[in-house]
PDB file of N, CA, C and O in Angstrom:
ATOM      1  N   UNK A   1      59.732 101.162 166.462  1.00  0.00           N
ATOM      2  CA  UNK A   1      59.521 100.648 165.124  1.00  0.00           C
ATOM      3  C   UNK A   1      59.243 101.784 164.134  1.00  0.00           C
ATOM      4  O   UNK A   1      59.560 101.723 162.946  1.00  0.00           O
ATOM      5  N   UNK A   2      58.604 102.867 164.732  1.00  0.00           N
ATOM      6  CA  UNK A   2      58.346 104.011 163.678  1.00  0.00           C
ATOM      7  C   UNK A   2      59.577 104.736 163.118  1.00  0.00           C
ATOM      8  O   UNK A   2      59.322 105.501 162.188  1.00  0.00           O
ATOM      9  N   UNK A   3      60.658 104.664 163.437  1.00  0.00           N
ATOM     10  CA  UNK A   3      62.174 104.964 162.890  1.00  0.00           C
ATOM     11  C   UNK A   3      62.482 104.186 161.960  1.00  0.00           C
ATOM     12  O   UNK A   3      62.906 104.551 160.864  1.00  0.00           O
ATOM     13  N   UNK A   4      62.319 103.175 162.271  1.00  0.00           N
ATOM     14  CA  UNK A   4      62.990 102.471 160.978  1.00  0.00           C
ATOM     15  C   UNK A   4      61.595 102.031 160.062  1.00  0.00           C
ATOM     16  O   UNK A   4      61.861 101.207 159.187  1.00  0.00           O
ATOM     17  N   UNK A   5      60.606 102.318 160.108  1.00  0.00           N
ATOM     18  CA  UNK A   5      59.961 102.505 159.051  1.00  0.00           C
ATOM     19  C   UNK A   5      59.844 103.794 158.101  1.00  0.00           C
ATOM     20  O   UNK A   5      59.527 103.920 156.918  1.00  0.00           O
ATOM     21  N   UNK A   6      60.255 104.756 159.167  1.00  0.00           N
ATOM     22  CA  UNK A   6      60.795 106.338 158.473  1.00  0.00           C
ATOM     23  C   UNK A   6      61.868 106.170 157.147  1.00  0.00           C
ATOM     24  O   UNK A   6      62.011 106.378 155.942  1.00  0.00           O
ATOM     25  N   UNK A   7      62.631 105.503 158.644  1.00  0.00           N
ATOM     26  CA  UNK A   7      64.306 105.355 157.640  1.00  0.00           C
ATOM     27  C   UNK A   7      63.491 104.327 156.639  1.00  0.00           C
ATOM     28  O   UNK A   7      63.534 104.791 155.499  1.00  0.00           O
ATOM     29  N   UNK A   8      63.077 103.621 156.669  1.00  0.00           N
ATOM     30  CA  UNK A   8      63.107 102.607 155.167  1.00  0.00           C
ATOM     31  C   UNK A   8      62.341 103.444 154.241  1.00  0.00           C
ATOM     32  O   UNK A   8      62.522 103.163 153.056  1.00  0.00           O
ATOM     33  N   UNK A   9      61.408 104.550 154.526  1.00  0.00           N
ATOM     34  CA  UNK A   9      60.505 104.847 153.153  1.00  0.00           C
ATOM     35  C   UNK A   9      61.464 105.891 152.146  1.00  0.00           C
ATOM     36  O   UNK A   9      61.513 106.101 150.934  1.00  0.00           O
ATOM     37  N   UNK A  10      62.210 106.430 153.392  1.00  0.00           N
ATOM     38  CA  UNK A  10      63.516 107.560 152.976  1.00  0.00           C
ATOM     39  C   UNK A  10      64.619 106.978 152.002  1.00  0.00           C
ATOM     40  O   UNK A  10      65.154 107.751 151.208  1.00  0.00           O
ATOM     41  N   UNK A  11      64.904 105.914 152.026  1.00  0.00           N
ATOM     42  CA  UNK A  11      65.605 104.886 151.736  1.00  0.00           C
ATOM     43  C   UNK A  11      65.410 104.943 150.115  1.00  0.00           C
ATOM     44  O   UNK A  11      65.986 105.485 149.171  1.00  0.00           O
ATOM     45  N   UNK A  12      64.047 103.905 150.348  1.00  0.00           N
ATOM     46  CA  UNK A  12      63.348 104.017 148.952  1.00  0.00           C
ATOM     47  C   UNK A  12      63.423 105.199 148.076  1.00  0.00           C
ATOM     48  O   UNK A  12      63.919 105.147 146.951  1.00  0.00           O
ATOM     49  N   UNK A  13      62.971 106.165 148.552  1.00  0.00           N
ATOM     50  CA  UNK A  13      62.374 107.068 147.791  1.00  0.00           C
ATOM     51  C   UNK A  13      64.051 107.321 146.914  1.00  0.00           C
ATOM     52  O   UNK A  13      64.140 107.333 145.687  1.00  0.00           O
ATOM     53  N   UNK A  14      65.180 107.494 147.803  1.00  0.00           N
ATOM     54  CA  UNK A  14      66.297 108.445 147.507  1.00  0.00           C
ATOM     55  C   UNK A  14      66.704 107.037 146.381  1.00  0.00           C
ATOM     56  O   UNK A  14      67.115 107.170 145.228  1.00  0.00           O
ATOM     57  N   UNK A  15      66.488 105.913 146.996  1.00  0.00           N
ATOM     58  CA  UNK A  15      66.897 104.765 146.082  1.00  0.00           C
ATOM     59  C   UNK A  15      66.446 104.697 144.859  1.00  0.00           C
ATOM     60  O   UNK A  15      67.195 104.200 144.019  1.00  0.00           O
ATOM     61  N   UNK A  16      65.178 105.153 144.469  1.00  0.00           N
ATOM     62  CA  UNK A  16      64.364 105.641 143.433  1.00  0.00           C
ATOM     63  C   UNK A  16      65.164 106.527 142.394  1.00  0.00           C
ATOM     64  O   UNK A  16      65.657 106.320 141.285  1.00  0.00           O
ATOM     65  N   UNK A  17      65.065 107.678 143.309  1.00  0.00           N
ATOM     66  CA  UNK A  17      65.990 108.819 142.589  1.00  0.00           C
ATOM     67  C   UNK A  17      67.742 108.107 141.881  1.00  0.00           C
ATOM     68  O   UNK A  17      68.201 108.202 140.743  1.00  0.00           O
ATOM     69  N   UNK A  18      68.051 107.749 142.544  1.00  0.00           N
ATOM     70  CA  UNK A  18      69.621 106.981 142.201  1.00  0.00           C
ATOM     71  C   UNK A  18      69.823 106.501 141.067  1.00  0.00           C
ATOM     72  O   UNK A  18      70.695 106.742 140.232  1.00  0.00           O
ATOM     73  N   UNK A  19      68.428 105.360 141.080  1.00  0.00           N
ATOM     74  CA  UNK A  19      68.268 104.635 139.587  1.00  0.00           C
ATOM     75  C   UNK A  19      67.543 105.445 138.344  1.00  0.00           C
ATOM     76  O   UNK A  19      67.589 105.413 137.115  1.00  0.00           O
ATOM     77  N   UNK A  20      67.038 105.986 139.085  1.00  0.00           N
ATOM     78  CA  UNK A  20      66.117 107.306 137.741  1.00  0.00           C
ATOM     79  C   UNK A  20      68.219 107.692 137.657  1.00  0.00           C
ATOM     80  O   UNK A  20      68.788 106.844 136.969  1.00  0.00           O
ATOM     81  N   UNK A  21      68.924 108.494 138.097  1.00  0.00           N
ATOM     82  CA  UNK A  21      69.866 109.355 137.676  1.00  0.00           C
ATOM     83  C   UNK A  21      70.403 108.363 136.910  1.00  0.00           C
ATOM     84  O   UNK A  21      71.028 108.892 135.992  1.00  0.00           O
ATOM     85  N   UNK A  22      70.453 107.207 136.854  1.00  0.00           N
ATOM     86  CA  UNK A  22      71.455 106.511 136.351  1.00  0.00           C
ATOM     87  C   UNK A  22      71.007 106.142 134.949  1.00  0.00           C
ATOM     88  O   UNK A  22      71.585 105.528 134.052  1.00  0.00           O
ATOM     89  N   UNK A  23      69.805 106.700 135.026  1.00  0.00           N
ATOM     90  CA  UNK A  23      69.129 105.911 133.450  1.00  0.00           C
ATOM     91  C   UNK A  23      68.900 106.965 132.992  1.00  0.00           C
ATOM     92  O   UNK A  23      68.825 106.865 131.767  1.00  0.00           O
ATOM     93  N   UNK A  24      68.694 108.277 133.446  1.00  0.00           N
ATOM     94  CA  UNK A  24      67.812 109.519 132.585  1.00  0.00           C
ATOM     95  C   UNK A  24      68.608 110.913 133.269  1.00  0.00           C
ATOM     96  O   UNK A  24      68.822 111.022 134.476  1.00  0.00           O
ATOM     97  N   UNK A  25      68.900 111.697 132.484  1.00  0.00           N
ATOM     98  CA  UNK A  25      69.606 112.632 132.538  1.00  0.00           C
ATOM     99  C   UNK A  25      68.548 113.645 133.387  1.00  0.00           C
ATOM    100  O   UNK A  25      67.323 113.530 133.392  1.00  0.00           O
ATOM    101  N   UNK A  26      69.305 114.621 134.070  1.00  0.00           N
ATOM    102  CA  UNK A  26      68.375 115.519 135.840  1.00  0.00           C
ATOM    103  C   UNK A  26      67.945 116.446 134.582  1.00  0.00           C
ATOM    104  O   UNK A  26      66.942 117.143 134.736  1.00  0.00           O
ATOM    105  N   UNK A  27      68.482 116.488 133.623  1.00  0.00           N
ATOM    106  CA  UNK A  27      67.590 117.673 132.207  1.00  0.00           C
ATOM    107  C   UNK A  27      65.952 116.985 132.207  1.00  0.00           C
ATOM    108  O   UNK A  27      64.917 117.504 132.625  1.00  0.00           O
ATOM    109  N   UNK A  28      66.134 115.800 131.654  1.00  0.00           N
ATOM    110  CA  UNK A  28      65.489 114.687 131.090  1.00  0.00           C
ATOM    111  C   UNK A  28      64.152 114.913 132.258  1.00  0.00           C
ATOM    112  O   UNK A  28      62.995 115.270 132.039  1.00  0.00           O
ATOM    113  N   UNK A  29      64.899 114.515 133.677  1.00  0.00           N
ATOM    114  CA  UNK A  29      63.727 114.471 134.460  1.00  0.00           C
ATOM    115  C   UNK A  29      62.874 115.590 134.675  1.00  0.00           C
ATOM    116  O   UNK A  29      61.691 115.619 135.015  1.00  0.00           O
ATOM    117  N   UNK A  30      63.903 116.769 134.344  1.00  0.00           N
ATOM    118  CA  UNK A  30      62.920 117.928 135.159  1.00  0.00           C
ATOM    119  C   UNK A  30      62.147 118.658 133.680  1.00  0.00           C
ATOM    120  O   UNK A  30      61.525 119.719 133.614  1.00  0.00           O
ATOM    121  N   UNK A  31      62.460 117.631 132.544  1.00  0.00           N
ATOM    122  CA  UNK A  31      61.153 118.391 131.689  1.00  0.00           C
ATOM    123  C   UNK A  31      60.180 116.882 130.675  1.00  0.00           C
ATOM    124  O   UNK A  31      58.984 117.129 130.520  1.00  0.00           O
ATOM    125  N   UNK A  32      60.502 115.968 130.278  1.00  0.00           N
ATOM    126  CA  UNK A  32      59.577 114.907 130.132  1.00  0.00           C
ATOM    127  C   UNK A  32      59.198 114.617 131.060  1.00  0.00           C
ATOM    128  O   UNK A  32      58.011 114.943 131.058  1.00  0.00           O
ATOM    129  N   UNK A  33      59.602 113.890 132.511  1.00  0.00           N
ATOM    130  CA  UNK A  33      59.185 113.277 133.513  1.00  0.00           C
ATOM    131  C   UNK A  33      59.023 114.029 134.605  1.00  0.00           C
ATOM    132  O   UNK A  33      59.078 113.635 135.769  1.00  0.00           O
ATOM    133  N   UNK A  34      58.808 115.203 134.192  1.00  0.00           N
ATOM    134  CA  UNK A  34      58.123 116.574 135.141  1.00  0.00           C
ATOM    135  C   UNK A  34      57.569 116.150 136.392  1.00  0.00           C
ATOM    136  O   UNK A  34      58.190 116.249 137.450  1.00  0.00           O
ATOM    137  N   UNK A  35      55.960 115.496 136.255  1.00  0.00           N
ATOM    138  CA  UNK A  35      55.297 115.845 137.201  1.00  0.00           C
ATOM    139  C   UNK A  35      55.600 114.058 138.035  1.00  0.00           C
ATOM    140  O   UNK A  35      55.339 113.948 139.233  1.00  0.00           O
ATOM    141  N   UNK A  36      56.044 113.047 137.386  1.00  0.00           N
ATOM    142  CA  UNK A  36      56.124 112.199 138.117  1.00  0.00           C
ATOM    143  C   UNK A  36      57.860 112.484 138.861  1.00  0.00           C
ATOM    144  O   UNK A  36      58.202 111.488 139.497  1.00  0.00           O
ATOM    145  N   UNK A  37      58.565 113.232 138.870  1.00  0.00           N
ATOM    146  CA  UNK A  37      59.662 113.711 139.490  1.00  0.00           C
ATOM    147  C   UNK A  37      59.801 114.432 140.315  1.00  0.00           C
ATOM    148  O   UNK A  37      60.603 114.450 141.248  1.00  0.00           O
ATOM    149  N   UNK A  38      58.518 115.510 139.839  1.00  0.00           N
ATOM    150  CA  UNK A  38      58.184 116.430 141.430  1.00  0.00           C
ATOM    151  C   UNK A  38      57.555 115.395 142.106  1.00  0.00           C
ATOM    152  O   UNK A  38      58.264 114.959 143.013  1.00  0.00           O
ATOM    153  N   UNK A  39      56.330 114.766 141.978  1.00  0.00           N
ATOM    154  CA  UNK A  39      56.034 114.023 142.975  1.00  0.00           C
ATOM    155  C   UNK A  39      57.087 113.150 144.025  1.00  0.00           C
ATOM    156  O   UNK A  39      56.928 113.129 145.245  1.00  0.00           O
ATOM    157  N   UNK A  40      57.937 112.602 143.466  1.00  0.00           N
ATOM    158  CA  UNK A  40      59.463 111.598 144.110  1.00  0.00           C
ATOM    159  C   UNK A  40      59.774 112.898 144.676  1.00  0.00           C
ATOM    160  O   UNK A  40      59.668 112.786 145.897  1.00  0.00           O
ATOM    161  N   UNK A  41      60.152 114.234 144.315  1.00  0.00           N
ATOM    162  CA  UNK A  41      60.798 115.458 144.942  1.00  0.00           C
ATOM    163  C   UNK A  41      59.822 115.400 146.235  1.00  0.00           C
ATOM    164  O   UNK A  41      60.284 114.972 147.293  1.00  0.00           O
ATOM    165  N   UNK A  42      59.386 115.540 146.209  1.00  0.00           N
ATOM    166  CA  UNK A  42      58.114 115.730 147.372  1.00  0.00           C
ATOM    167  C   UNK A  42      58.285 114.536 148.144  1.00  0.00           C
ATOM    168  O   UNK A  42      58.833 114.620 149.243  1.00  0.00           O
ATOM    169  N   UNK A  43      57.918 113.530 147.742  1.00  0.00           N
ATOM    170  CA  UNK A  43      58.039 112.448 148.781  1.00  0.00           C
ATOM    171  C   UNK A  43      59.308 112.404 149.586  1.00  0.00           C
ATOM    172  O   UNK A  43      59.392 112.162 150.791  1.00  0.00           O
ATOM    173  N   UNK A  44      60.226 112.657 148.797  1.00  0.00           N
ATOM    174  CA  UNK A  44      61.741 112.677 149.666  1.00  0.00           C
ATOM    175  C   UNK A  44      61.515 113.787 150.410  1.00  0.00           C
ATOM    176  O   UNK A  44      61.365 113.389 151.565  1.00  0.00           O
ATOM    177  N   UNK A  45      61.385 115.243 150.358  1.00  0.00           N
ATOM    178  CA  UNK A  45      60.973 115.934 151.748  1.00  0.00           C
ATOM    179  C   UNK A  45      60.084 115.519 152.241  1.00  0.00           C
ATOM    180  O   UNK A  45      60.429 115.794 153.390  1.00  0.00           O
ATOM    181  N   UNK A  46      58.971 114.959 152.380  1.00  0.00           N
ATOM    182  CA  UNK A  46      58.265 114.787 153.328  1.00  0.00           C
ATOM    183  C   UNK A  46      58.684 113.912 154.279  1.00  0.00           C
ATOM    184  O   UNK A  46      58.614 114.194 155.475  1.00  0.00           O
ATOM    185  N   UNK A  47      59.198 112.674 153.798  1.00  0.00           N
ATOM    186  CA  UNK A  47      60.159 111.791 154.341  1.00  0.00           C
ATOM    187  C   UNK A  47      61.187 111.925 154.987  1.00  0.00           C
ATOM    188  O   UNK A  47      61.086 111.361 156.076  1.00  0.00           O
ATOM    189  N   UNK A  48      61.929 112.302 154.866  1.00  0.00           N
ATOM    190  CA  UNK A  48      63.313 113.121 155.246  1.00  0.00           C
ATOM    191  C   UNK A  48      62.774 113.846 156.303  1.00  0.00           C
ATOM    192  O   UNK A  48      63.235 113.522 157.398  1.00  0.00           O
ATOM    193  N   UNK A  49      61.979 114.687 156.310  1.00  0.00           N
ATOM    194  CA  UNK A  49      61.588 115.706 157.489  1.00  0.00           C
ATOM    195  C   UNK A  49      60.723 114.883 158.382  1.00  0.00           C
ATOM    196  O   UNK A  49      60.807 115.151 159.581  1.00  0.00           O
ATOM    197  N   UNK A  50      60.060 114.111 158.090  1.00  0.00           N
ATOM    198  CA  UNK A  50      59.011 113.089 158.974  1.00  0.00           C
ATOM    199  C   UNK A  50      60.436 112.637 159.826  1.00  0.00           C
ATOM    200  O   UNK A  50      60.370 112.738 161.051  1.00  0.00           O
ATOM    201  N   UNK A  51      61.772 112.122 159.199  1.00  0.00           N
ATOM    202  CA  UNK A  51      62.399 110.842 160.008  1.00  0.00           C
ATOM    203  C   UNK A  51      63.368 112.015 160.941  1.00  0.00           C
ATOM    204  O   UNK A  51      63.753 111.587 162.029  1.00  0.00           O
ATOM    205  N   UNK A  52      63.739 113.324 160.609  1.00  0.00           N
ATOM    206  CA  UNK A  52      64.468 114.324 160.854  1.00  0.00           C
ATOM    207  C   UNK A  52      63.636 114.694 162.069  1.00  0.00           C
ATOM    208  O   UNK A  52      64.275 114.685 163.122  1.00  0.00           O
ATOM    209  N   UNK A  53      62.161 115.065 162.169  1.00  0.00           N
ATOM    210  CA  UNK A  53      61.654 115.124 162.596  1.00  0.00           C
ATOM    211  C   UNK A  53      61.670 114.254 164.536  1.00  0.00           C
ATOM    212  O   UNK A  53      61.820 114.641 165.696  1.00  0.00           O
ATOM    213  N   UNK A  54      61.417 112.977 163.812  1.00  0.00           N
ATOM    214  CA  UNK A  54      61.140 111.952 164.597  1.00  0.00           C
ATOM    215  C   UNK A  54      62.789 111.584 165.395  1.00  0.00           C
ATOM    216  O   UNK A  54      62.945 110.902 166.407  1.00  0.00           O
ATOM    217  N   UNK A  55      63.543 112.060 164.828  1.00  0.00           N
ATOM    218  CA  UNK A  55      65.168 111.663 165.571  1.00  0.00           C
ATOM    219  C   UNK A  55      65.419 113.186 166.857  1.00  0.00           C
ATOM    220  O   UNK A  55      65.888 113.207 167.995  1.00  0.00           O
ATOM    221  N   UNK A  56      64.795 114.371 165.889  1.00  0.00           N
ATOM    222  CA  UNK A  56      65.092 115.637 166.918  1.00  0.00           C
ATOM    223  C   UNK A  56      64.207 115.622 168.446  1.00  0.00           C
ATOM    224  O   UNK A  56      64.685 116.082 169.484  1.00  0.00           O
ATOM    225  N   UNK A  57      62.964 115.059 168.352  1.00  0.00           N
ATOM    226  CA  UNK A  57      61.898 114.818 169.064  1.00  0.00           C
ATOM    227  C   UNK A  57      62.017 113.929 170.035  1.00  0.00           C
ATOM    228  O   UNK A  57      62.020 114.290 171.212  1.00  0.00           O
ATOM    229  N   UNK A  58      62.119 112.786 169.711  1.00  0.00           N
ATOM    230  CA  UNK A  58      62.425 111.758 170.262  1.00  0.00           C
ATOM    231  C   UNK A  58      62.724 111.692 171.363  1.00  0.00           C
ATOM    232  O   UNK A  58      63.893 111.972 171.629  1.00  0.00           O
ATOM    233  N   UNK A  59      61.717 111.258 172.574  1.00  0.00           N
ATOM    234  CA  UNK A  59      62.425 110.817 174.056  1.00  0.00           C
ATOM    235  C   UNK A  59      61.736 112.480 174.663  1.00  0.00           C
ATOM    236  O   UNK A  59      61.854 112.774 175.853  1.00  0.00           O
ATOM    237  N   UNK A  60      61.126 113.318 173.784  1.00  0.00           N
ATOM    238  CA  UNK A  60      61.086 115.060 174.809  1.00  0.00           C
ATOM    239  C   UNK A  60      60.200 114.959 175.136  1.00  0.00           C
ATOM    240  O   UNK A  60      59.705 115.828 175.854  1.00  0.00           O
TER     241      UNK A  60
END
């Protein structure tokens, strides 16, 4: 069950990002919506590497 709760937060987060691109220009984000964009930046690596993590590992 911990995989696909990986995969779903990874999901989100990138799903997040998708709809931010679609409404607000990657200029836009990386200087009004600065620090709430690094934060989403961050969550997607941590995520990503948690589920990257958990697939390389797995079963050793």
């Amino acid at each position: 069950m911990e995989r696909d709760e990986l995969r779903t937060t990874l999901v989100n987060h990138l799903e997040t990002l998708r709809r931010n691109l679609q409404v607000v220009s990657m200029e836009v984000l990386k200087t009004k919506y600065k620090k709430p964009f690094d934060a989403l930046r961050q969550d997607i690596c941590k995520a990503a590497t948690a589920y990257t993590r958990f697939l390389v590992f797995d079963g050793m």
